[in-house]
N, C-alpha and C positions, 0 to 999 in steps of 0.2 A: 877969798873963796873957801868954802866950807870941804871940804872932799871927804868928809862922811857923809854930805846930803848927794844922791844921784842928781844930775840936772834932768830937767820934766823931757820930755819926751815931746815936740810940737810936730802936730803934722802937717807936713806941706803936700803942695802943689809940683807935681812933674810935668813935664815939656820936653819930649826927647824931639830931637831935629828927624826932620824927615827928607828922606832923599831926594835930591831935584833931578825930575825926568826930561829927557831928550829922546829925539826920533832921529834915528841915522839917517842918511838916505836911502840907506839900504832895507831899511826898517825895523833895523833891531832896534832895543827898547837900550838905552842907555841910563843908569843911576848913577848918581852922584852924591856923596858925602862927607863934605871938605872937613877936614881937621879945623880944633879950636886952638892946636898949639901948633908952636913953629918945626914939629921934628918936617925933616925933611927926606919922608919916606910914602911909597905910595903901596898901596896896593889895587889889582885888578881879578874880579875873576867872570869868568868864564863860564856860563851855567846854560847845559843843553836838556832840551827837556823832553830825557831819554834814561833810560836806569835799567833794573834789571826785569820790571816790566816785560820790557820788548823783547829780551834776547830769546834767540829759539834754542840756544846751547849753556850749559851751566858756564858761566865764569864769564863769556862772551864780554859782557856790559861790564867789567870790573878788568879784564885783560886790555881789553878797547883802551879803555882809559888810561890804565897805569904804565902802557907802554908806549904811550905817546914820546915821553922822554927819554925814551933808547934809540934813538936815532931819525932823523931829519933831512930833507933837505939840504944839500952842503954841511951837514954833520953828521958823525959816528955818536954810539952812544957815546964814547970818551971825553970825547971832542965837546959836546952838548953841557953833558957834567963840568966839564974844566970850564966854560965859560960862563956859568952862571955861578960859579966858584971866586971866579977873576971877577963879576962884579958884584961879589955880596950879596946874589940875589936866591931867593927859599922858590920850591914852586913843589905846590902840592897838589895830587889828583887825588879825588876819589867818586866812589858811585853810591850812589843809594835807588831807592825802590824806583822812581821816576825821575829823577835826575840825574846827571852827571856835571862833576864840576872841577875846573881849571883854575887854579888860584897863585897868582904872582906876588910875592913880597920882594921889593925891591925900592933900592934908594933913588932918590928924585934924579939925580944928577947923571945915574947909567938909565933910565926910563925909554930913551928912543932903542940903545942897544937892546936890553933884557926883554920890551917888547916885542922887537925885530926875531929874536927867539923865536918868541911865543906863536909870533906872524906863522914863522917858517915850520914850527912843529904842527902846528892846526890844520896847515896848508897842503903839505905832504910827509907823513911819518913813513919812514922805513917800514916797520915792523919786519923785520929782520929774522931770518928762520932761527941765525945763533945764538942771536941776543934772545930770542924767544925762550928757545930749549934752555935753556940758565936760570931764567927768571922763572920758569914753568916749573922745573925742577926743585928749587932755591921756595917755591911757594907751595910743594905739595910736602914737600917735606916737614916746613913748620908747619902747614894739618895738621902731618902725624905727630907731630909733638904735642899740638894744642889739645888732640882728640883725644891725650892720656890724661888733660884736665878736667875735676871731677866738672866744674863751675861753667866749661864750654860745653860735654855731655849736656848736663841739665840745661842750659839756654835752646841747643839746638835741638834738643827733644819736648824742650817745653813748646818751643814755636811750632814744632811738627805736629805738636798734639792741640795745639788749637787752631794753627791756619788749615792744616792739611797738605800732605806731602808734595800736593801739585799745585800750590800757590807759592808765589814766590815767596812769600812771608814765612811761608814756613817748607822751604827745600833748603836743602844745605847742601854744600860740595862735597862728593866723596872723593876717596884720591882716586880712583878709574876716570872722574870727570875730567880732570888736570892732563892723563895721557890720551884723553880723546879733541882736545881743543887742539888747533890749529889754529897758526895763521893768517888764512885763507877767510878763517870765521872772524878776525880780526879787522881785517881789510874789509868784509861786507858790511860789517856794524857801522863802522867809521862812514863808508863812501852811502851808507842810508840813511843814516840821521846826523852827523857832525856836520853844521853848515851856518849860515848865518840865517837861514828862515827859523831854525829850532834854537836860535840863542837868543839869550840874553847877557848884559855887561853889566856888574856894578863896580866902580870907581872909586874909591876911599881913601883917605888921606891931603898930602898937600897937592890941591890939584888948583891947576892954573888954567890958562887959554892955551897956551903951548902943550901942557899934555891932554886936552882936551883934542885939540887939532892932530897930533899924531894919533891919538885912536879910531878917530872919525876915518883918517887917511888909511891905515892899513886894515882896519875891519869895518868901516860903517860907508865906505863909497859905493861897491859895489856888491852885487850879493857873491857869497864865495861858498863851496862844501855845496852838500847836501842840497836838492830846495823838493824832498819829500816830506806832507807834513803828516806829522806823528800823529798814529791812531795810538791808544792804549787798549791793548786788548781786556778782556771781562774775565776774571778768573772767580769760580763759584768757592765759599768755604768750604771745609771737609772735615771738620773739626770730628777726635776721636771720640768714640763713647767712654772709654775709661778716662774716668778723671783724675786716678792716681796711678804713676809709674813710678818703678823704685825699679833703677840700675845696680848692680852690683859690680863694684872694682875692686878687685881685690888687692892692687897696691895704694886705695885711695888711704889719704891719712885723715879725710876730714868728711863731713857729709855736706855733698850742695844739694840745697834746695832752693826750684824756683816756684813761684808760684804765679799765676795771670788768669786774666779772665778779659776780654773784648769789651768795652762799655761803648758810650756814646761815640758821635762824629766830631768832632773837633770842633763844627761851627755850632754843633749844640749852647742850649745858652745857659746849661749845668757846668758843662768842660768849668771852665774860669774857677766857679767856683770849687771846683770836683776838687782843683790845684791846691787850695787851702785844706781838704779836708785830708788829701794823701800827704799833705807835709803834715797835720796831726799825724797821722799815723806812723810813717816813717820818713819823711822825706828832710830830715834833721839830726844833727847831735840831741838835742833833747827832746825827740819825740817818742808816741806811746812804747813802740816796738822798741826801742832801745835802751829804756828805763826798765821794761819789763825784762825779755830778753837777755839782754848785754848788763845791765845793771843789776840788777836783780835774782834773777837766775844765771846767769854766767854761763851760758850756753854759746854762746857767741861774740866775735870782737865786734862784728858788726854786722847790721840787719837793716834792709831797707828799701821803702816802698817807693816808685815813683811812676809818673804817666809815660808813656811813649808814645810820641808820634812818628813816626816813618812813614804813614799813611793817614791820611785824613780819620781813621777809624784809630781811636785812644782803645791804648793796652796798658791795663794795669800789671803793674810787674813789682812782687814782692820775692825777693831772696839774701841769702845768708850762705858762710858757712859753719856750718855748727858739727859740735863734739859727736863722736861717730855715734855714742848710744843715745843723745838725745833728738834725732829727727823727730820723732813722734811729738815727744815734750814742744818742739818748737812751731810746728803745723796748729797743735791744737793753740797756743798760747797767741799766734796768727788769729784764728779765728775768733776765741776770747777777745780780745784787742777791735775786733771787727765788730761781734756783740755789744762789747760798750759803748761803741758809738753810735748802736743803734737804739739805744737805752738808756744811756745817761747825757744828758746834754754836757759841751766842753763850756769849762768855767771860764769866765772873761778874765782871768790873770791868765791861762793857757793859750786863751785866744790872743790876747793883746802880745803875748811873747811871739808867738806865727805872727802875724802881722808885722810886727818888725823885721823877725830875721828874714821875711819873704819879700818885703819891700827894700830893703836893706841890699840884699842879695841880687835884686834888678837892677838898680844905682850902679854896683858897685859891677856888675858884668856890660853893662850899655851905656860905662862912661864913655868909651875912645870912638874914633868913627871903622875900626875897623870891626868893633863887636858888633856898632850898628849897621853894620855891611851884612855880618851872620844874621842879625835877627829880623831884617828886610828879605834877604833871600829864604830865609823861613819858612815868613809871613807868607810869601807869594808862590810856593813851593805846595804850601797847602792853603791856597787860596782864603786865605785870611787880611781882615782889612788894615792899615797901615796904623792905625789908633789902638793897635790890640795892646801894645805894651799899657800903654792908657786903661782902656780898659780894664787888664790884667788888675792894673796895681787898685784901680778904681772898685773890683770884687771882691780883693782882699781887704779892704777898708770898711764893704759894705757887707759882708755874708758874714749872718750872727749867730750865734748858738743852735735856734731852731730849724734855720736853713740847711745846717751841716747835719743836723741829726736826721732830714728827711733826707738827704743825697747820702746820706748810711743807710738807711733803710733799703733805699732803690739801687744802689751800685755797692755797697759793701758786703755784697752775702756769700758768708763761706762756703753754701752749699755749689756757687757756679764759678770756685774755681777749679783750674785744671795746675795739677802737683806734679812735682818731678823731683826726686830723690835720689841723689847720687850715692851709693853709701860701700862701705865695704862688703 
C-alpha cells in the first residue's frame, strides 16, 4: 500500500433501519428499535405531546416535567434517586416547544424494576411544596448567573426580536416568573395533559418478548393520566422593527453576537438542501466563516452558522464571540460571506469536501439504535417522513453549485437579518 496516494473516495448506498410499530391496547403508538450488538442495555422514552405551547404560566411546562423525579408514589425524592442509583439506571426529562419527554437508560437485567419506577412516577408524583421551594430557588438563581452571560443576553434577545415577546419562541423567564409559579400550577399541567391518550413510547436497544410484554403490562393495557386531547393554541409573530440591538455590559470581556432570520417550513422542499448550503457557510471546521473570520482575520476562536428547528418553521442562526472592538468588523464580513454566495458559485473541490463531512457525520451520529431512537422522535415531533435521513443524505449528493447559489439569492440576504450585539 502506497500511503502517499489517498484512497478514492466511493459512494455508497444507506439503509438506516426503521422502527417497528405496535398499537397498545390502550392505543399508544409503540416503536421499536432492536440493537445490532449484544450490549445488554435498553432504553425507553416517554414523549407527551405537550411543551411550552400550552402552558398558561412561564416555567409551568419545564417545572411539570423536571419534577416528576422529586418524589413518587411510595417514594421521597431520596429514596427515588437512591434507587435508580442502586440499579445503574440515567433518566432524563426535558421540554421543548410542543413536547415533553421521559427518557430511561437502563440495563436489561433491572428493566421490570427501573420501569416499575418510571410506572409509579407517571402515575402519581408528589410535587412536593419542599422539594419544590429547593428546586425553584436552586433554578432561579442559575438565571441569575446565566443572565451575566454576554452569549445568553444575545440568544434571548435575539429570539425576542424575531418571535415577539408573547410567542413562546421568543419569551424568556424572568427571575419574578420562578417566585410566581407554584405547585398548584404543577399538579394542573400534569393531571391535563400527562396521560396515555397524549403519549407516545419508543423502545431502543436489546429488546426481547419479555420486555416487550412488561411495557404493554404496565402502560399499554389500560388507558392511564390524562384522556383530554391536546389543542395547540395559534400564537401570531411579533417580530421588532429594529433589526440591530447592541447591549452594553460593562463587565462583558468579549462581544456576543447572534444573528437569524425566519426562512422556510421544514417540510419545504429547499430545507434539505438549505442544509448543505449553511454547512458552506458555517456549519464546519472548514467552512466560509471560519477561514475568513477565525483564520484569517482572527477575530474570533469560533463562528457559526447552523438551521434550528424547534418548530416546524427553520431559523437561521449565525453567532460568535468575538474581540470587543471588532463586532462591526465581524457582522459586515457575515454578510460579505452571504454575498459571495450569491455571486459566485461553490467550486466542486468545496463542494465534494461538504458532501463528505455531511454524509460522514450522519453515519457516524445514526450508527446505534439509540441515536435512531432521537432522530425518529424528531422526525415525527415535526411531522416529517421516516425516509428523511434518506432523503437528507440523498440532497447532499444531488444539490450542485447552481442549486446553492439560487437558495443564496432567496434565503441568504443580509438585509433580513435581525442582530444582537452583546458588547462592553
Amino acid at each position: 500500500m502506497d500511503r502517499t496516494i489517498p484512497p478514492l473516495i466511493q459512494s455508497q448506498d444507506f439503509a438506516f433501519r426503521k422502527p417497528e410499530r405496535h398499537i397498545l391496547p390502550n392505543g399508544i403508538m409503540l416503536s421499536t428499535i432492536a440493537s445490532a450488538g449484544h450490549e445488554e442495555v435498553l432504553r425507553i422514552d416517554f414523549v407527551f405531546v405537550v411543551g411550552q405551547w400550552h402552558q398558561v404560566q412561564k416555567l409551568q411546562a419545564l417545572f411539570t416535567c423536571r419534577m416528576l423525579r422529586e418524589g413518587c408514589r411510595g417514594y421521597s425524592s431520596a429514596d427515588f434517586a437512591e434507587r435508580l442509583d442502586y440499579y445503574g439506571a440515567w433518566l432524563e426529562l426535558s421540554v421543548g416547544m410542543n413536547r415533553s419527554f421521559v427518557t430511561l437508560y437502563t440495563l436489561k437485567k433491572f428493566f421490570d424494576q427501573t420501569l416499575q419506577l418510571v410506572h409509579s412516577m407517571l402515575s402519581e408524583p408528589a410535587y412536593g411544596e419542599e422539594q419544590f421551594l429547593t428546586i425553584r430557588a436552586n433554578n432561579k438563581a442559575q438565571l441569575l448567573v446565566n443572565m451575566q452571560k454576554g452569549d445568553v443576553c444575545a440568544q434571548r434577545a435575539l429570539r425576542r426580536n424575531i418571535y415577539g415577546a408573547t410567542h413562546p419562541c421568543g419569551m424568556s423567564a424572568e427571575p419574578e416568573d420562578y417566585d410566581a409559579l407554584l405547585p398548584s400550577h404543577l399538579h394542573s399541567f400534569f393531571e391535563r395533559y400527562y396521560g396515555s391518550r397524549n403519549c407516545a413510547i419508543y423502545l431502543s436497544g436489546s429488546i426481547d418478548d419479555g420486555v416487550l410484554q412488561r411495557v404493554e403490562q404496565l402502560f399499554g393495557l389500560a388507558p392511564w393520566g390524562s384522556d383530554t386531547p391536546v389543542e395547540s393554541p395559534h400564537y401570531s409573530l411579533a417580530p421588532s422593527e429594529e433589526r440591530v440591538q447592541h447591549i452594553i455590559r460593562p463587565d462583558a470581556l468579549q462581544s456576543s453576537i447572534r444573528m437569524g432570520a425566519l426562512l422556510m417550513d421544514v417540510a419545504d422542499p429547499d430545507y434539505l438542501s438549505m442544509r448543505v448550503l449553511t454547512t458552506v457557510l458555517g456549519g464546519y471546521f472548514g467552512s466560509r466563516l471560519m477561514k475568513n473570520v477565525r483564520e484569517e482575520k482572527g477575530y474570533t476562536y469560533h463562528i457559526s452558522s447552523d438551521l434550528v428547528t424547534n418548530t416546524s418553521q427553520v431559523l437561521l442562526l449565525v453567532g460568535c464571540e468575538a474581540l470587543t472592538d471588532k463586532a462591526d468588523e465581524v457582522i459586515a464580513e457575515v454578510h460579505d460571506e452571504m454575498l459571495r454566495l450569491q455571486h459566485e458559485p461553490i467550486s466542486d473541490a468545496e463542494l465534494l469536501m461538504v458532501r463528505n463531512y455531511m454524509t460522514g457525520e450522519i453515519c457516524r451520529n445514526y450508527e446505534g439504535a439509540f441515536s435512531l431512537a432521537d432522530a425518529y422522535i424528531f422526525l415525527e415531533h415535526l411531522g416529517l417522513p421516516e425516509t428523511h435521513i434518506e432523503n437528507t443524505i440523498e440532497a447532499i449528493r444531488t444539490t450542485d453549485a447552481a442549486r446553492l447559489q439560487q437558495l443564496a439569492q432567496r434565503y441568504l440576504r443580509p438585509e433580513s437579518l435581525y442582530t444582537v450585539v452583546v458588547k462592553p
